[in-house]
TIZAMI-967169 format. One record per residue: x, y, z of N, C-alpha, C in turn. Coordinates in Angstrom, 1 decimal. Atoms other than C-alpha are relative to their C-alpha. Example, Ala and Ser with C-alpha at 12.3 -4.5 7.8 and 13.67 -1.06 7.14 Angstrom:
2
0.9_-1.2_0.0_12.3_-4.5_7.8_0.9_1.2_0.0
-0.9_-1.1_0.0_13.7_-1.1_7.1_-0.8_1.1_0.8
//
This chain:
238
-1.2_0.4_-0.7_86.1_181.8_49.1_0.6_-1.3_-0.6
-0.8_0.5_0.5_88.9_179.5_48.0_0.6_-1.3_1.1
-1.1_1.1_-1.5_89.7_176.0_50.5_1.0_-0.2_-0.3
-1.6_0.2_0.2_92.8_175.7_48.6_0.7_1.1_0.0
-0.7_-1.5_0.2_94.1_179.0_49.2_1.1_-0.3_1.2
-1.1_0.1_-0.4_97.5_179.3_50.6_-0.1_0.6_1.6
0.2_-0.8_-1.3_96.3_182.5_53.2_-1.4_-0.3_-0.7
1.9_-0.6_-0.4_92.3_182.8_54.3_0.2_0.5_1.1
0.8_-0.8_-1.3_90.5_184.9_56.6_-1.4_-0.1_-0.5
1.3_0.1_0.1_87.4_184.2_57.5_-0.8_0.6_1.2
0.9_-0.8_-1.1_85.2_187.0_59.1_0.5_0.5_0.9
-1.3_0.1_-1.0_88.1_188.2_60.8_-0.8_2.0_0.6
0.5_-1.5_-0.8_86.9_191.5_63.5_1.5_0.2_1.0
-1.1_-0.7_-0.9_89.6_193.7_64.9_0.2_1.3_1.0
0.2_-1.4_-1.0_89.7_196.3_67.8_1.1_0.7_0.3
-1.1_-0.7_-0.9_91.8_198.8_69.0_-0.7_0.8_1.2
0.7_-0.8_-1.2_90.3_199.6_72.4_-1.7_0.0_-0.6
1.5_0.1_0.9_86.7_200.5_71.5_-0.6_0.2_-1.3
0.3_-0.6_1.5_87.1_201.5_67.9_-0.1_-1.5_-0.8
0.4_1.3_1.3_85.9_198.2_65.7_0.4_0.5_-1.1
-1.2_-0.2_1.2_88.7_198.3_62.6_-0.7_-1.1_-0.8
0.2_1.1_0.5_88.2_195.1_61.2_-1.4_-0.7_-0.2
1.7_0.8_-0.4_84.4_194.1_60.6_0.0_-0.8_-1.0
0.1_1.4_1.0_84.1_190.4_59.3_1.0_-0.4_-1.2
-0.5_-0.1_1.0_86.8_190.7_56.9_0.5_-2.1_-0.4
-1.0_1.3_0.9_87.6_187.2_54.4_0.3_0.2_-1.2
-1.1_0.3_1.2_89.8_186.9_51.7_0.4_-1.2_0.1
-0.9_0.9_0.0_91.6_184.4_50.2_1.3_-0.3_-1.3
-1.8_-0.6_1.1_95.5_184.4_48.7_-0.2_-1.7_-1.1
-0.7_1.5_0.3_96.3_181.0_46.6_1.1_0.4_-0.5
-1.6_-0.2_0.3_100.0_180.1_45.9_0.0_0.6_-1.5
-0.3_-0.2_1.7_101.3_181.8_43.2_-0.7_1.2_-0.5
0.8_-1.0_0.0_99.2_184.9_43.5_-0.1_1.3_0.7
-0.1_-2.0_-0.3_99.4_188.9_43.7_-1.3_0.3_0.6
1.4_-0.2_-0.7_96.8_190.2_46.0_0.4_1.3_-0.1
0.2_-0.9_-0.3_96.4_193.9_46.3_-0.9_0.9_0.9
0.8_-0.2_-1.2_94.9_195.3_49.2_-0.4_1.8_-0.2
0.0_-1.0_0.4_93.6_198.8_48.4_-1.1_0.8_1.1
0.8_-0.6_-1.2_92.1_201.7_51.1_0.1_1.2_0.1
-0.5_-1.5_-0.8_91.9_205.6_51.7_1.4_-0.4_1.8
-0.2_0.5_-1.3_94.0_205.9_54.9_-0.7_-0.5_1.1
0.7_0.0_-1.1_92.5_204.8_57.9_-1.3_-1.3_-0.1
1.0_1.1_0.2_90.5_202.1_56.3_0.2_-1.5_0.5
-0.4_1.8_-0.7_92.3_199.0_58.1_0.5_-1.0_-0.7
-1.3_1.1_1.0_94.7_197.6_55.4_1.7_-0.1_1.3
-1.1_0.7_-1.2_97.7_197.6_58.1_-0.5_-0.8_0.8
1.0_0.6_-0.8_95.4_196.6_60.5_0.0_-1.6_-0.1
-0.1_1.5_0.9_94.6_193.5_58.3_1.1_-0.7_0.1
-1.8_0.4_0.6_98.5_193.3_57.6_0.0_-0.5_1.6
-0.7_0.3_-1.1_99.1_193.1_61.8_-0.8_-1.0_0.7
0.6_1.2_-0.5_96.2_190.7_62.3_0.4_-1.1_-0.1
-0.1_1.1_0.2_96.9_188.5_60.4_1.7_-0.4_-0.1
-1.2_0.4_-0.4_100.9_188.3_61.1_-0.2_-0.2_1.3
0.2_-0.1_-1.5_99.8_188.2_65.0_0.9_1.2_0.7
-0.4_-1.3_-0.8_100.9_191.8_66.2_-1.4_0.7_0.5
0.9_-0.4_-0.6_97.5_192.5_66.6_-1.1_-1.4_0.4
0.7_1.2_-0.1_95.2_190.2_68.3_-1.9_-0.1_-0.7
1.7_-0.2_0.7_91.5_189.6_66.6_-1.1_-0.4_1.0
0.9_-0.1_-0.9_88.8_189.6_68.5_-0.7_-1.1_-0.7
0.9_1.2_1.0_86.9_186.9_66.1_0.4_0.0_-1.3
-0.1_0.7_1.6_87.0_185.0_63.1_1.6_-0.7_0.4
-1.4_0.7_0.2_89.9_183.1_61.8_1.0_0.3_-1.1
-1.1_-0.1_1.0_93.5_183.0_59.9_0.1_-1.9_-0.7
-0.4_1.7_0.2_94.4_179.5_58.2_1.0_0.4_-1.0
-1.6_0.1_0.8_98.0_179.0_56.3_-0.1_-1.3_-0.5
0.5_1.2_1.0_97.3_176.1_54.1_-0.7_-1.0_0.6
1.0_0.6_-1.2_94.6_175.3_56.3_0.1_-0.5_1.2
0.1_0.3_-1.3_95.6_175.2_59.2_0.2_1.3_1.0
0.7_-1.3_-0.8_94.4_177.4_61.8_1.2_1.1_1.2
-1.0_-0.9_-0.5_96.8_180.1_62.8_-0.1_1.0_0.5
0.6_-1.5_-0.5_94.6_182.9_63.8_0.8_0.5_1.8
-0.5_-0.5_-1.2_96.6_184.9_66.9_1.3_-0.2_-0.1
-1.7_0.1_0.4_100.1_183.6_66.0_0.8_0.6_0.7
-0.8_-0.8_0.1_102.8_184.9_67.2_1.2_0.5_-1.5
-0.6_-0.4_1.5_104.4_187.3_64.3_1.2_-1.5_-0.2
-1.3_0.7_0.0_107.7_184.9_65.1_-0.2_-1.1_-0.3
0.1_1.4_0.7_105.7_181.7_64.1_-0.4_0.3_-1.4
0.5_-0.6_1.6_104.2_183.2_61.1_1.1_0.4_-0.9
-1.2_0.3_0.9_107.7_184.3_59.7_0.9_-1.6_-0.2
-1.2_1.2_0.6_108.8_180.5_60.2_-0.9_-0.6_-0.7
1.0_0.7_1.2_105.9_179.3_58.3_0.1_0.4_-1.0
0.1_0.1_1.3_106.8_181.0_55.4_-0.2_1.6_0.0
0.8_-1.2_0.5_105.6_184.7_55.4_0.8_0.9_-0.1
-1.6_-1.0_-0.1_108.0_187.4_54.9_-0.5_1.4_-0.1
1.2_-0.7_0.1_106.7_191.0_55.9_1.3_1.0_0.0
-1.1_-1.1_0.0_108.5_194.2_54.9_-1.5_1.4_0.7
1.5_-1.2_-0.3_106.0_196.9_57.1_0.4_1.1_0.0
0.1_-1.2_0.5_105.5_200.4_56.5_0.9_0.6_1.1
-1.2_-0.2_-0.7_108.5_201.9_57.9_1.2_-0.2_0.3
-1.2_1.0_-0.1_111.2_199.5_56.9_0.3_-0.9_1.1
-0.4_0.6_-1.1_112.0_198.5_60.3_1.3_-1.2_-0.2
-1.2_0.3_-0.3_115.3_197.9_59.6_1.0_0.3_1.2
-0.5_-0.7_-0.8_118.1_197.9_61.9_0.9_0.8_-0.1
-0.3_-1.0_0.0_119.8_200.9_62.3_1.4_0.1_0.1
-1.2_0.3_-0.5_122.9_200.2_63.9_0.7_-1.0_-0.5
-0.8_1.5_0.8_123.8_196.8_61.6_0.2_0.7_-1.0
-0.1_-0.1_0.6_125.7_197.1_58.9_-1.2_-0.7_-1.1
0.5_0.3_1.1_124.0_196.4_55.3_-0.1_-2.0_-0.3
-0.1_1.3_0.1_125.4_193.1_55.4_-0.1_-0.8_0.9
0.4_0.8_-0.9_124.4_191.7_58.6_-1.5_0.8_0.5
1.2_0.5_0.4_121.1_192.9_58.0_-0.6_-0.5_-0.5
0.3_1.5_0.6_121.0_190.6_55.5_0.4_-1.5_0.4
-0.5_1.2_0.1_122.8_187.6_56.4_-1.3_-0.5_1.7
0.5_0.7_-1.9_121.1_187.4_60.5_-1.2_-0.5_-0.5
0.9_0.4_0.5_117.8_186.5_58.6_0.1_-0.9_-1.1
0.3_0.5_1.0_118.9_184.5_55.9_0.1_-1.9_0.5
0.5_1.1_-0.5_117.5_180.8_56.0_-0.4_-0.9_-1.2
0.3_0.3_0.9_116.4_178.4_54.0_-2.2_-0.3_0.1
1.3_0.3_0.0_112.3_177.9_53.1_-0.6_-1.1_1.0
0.7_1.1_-0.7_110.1_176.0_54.7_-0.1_-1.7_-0.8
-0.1_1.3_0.7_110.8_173.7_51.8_1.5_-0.6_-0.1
-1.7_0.0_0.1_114.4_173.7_52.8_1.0_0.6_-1.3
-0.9_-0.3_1.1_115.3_175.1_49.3_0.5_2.0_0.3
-0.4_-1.5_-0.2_117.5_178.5_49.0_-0.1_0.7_-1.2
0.2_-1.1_1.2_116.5_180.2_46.2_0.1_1.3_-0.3
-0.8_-1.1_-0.2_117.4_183.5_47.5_1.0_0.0_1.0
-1.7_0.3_-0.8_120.9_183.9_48.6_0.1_1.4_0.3
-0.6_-1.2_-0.7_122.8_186.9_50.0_0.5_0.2_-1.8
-0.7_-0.9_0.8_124.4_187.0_46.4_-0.8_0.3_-1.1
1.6_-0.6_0.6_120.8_186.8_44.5_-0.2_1.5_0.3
0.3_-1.3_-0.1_119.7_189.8_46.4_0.4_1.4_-0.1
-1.1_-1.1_0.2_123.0_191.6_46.1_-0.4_0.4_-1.5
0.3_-0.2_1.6_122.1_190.9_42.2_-0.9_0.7_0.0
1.8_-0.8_0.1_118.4_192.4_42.6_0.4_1.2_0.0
0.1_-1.0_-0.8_119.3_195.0_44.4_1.3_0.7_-0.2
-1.6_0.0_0.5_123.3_195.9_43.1_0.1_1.5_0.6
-0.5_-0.9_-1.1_123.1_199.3_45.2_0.3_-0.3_1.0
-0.3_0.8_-1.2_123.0_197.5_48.1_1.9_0.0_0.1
-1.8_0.2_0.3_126.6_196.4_46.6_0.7_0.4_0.6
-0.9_-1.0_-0.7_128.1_199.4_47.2_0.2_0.7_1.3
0.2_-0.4_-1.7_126.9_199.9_50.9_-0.2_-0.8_0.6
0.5_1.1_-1.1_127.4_196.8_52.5_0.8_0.3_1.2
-0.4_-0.9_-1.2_129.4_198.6_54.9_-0.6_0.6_0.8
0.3_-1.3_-0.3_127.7_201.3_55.5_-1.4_-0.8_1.0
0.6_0.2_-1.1_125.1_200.9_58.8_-1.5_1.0_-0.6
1.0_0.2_0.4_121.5_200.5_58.1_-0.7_2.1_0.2
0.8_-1.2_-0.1_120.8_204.6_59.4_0.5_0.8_-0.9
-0.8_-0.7_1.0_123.5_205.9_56.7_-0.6_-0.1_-1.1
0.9_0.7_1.4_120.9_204.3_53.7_-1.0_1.4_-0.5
1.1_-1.1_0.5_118.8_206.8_51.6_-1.6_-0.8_0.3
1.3_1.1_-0.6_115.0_206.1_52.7_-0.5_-1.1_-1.3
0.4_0.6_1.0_115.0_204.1_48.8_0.9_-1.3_0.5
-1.1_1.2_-0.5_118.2_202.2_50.1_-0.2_-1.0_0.9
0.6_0.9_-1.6_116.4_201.3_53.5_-1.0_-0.8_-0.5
1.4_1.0_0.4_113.3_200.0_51.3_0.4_-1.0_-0.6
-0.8_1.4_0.9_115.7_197.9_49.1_0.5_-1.0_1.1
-0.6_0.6_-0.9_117.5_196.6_52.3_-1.3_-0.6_0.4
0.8_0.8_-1.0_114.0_195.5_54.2_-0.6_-0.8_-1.1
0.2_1.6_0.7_113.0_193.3_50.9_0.8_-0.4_-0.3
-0.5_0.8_0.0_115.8_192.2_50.6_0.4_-1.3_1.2
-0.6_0.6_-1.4_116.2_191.0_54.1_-1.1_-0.8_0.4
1.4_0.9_-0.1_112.5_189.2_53.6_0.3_-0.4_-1.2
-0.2_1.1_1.2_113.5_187.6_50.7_1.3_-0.8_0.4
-0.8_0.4_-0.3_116.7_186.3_52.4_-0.9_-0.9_1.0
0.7_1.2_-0.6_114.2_184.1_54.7_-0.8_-1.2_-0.8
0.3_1.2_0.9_113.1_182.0_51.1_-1.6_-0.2_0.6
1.1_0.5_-0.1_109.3_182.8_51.6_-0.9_-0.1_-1.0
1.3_0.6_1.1_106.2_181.4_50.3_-0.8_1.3_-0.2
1.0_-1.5_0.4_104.2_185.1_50.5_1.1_1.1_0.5
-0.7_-1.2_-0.5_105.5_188.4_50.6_-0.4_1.1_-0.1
0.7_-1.4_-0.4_103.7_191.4_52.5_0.7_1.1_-0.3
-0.7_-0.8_0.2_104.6_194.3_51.2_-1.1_1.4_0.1
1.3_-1.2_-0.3_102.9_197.7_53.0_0.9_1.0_0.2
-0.2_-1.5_0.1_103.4_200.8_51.8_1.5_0.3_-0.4
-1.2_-0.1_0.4_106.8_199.8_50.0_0.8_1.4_-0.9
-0.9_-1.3_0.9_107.2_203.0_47.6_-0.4_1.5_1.1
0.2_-1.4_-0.7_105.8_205.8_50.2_1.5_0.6_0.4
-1.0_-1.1_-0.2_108.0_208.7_49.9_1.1_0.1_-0.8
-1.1_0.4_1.0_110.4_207.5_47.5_0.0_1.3_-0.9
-0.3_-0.7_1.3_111.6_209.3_44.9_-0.3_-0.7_-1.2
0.6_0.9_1.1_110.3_208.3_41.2_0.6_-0.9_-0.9
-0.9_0.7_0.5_113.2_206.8_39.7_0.1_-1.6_1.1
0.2_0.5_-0.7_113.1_204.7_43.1_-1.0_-1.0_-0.2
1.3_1.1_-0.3_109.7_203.5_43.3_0.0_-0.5_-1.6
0.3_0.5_0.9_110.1_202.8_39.7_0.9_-1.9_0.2
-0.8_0.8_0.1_113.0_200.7_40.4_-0.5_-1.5_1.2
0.8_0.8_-0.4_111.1_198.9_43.6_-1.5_-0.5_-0.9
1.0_1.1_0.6_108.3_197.7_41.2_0.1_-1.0_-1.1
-0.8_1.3_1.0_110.6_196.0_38.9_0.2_-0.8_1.0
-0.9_1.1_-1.4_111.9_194.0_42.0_-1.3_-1.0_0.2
1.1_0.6_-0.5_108.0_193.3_42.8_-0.2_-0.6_-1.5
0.0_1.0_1.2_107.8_191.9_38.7_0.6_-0.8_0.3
-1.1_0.8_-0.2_110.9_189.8_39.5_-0.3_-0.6_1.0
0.1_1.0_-1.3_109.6_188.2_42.7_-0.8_-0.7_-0.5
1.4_0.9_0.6_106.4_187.5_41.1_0.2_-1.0_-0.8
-0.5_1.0_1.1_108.0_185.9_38.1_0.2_-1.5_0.7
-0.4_1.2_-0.9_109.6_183.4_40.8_-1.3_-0.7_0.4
1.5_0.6_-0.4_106.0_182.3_42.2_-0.2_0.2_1.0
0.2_-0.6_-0.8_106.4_184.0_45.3_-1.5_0.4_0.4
1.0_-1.1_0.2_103.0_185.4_46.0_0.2_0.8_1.0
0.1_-1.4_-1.3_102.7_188.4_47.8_-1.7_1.1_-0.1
1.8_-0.7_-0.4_99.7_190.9_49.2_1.0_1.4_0.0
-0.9_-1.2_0.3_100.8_194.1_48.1_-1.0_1.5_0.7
0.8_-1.3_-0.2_99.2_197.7_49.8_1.2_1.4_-0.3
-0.9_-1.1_0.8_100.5_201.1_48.2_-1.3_0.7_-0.3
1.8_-0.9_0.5_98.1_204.3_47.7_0.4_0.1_-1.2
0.1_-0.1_1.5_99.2_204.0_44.1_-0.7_-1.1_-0.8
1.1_0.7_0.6_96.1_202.5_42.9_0.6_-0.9_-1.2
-0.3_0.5_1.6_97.4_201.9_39.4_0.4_-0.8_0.0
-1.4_0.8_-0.3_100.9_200.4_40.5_-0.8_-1.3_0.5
0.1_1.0_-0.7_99.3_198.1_42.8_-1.1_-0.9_-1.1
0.8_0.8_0.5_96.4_197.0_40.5_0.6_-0.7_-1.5
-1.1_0.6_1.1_99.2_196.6_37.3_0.7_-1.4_0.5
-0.8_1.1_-1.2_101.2_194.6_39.8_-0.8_-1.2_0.3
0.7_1.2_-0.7_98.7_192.2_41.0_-1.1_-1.2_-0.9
0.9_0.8_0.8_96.3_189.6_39.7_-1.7_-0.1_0.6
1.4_-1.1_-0.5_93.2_190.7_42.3_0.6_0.4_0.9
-0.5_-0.8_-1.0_92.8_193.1_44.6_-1.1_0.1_0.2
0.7_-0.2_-0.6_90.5_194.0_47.2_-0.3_1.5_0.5
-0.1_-0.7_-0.3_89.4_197.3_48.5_-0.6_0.3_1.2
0.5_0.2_-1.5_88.8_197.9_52.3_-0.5_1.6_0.1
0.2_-0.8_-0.4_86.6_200.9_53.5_-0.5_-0.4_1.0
0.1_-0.1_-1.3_86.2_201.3_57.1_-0.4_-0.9_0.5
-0.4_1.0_-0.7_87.1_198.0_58.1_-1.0_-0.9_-1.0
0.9_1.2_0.5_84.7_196.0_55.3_1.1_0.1_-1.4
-0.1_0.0_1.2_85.6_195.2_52.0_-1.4_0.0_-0.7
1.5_-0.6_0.7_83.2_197.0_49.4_0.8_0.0_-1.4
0.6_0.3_1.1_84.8_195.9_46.3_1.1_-1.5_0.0
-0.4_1.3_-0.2_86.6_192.7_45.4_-0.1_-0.5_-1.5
-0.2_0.7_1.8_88.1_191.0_41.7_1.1_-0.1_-0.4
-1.1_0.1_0.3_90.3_190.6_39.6_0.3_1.4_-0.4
-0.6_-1.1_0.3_92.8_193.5_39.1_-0.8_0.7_-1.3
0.6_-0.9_1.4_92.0_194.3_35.2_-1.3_0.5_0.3
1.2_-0.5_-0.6_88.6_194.3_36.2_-0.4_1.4_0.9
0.2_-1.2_-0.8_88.7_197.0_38.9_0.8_1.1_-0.5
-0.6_-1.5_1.0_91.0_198.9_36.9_-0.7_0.3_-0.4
1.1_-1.0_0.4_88.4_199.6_35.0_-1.3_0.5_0.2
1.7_-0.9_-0.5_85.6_200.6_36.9_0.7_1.1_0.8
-0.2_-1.6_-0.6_86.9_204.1_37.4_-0.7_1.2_0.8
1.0_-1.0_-0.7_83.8_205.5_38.8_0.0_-0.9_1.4
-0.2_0.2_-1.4_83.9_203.1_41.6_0.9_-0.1_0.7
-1.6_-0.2_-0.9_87.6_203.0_42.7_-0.3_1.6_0.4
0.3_-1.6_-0.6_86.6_207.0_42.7_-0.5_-0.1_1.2
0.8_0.2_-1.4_83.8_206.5_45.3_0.6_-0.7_0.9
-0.7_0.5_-0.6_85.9_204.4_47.1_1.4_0.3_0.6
-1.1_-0.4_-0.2_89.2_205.8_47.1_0.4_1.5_0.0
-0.2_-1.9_-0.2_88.5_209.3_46.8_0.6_0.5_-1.2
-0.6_-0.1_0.9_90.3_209.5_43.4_-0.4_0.7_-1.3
//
């Protein structure tokens, strides 16, 4: 474990009713650093993701945000601290146009600086451009994924969750969301990335973790676990 780490969890257990999800889980992010969270389904990487934003409450252990203890949060203090979460589903709004679901979120960091603007993200993202009219349910589901990071990069945060950003896409698409995820990184952004595309996520990141039914059973730096192919197999089913 890491005391200077930006996110920790330490031993963190999660329930849903009587099913134990979460058993003892710690990790730790430092600034400036790709995490990849890797899992068959059902292994408790959202789970993880909704603990520790406070949508789900933990039953034990702790969260700390540059050490200081945040465990249960509500999600709405954890976005002003800094965290910026695009979750599996976009959870965009529907009914806003393109461009006021960007602007109703845009803010400046916690360090007061704006380093992503409405006309940054327009640049990232330059389809957007041409549908800032058009109302968040009219978007192709690649359009809706470009719109929900852009609309968490419009809050100027210090990490950026990103779960299950390319599912379903089309290949030209998810190609195009993992350049975006280069380009954040470049910035110093860190982010905790989950995606069942092993590769993507472990190219993308600088370590990753792998959760099976609620533990983590492997743990390193990315290159590293890239190449142990016989045990991402046993682990991931692959």
């Amino acid at each position: 474990m890491m005391t200077t780490a930006m996110l920790q969890l330490d031993q963190l257990n999660t329930y849903y009713g009587d099913s134990h999800i979460l058993r003892g889980v710690s990790l730790a992010l430092p600034a400036g650093t790709a995490l990849g969270l890797l899992g068959r389904n059902g292994m408790g990487k959202t789970t993880l993701i909704r603990s520790l934003m406070g949508y789900v409450r933990a039953a034990e252990g702790s969260v700390k945000w540059h050490g200081r203890e945040v465990t249960n949060a509500v999600p709405e203090r954890m976005a002003r601290l800094g965290i910026g979460y695009v979750p599996e589903g976009r959870g965009i709004f529907p009914n806003l146009s393109v461009r006021e679901n960007l602007v109703m979120t845009a803010r400046a960091g916690v360090d007061g600086k704006k380093e992503w603007t409405y006309e940054r993200v327009l640049a990232t993202f330059p389809r957007l451009t041409e549908r800032l009219s058009h109302g968040g349910q009219q978007l192709s589901g690649g359009e809706q994924q470009m719109l929900s990071i852009g609309r968490a990069l419009m809050t100027n945060p210090q990490l950026l969750i990103l779960d299950e950003a390319t599912e379903g896409l089309a290949p030209l698409i998810v190609a195009e969301i993992w350049r975006v995820v280069s380009e954040i990184r470049a910035t110093g952004i860190s982010t905790l990335i989950v995606d069942r595309n092993y590769r993507a996520v472990l190219a993308h990141t600088d370590r990753a973790v792998v959760l099976e039914k609620g533990l983590i059973v492997m743990a390193g730096e990315s290159a590293t676990l890239a190449a142990d192919t016989e045990g991402l197999a046993r682990c991931l089913g692959v």
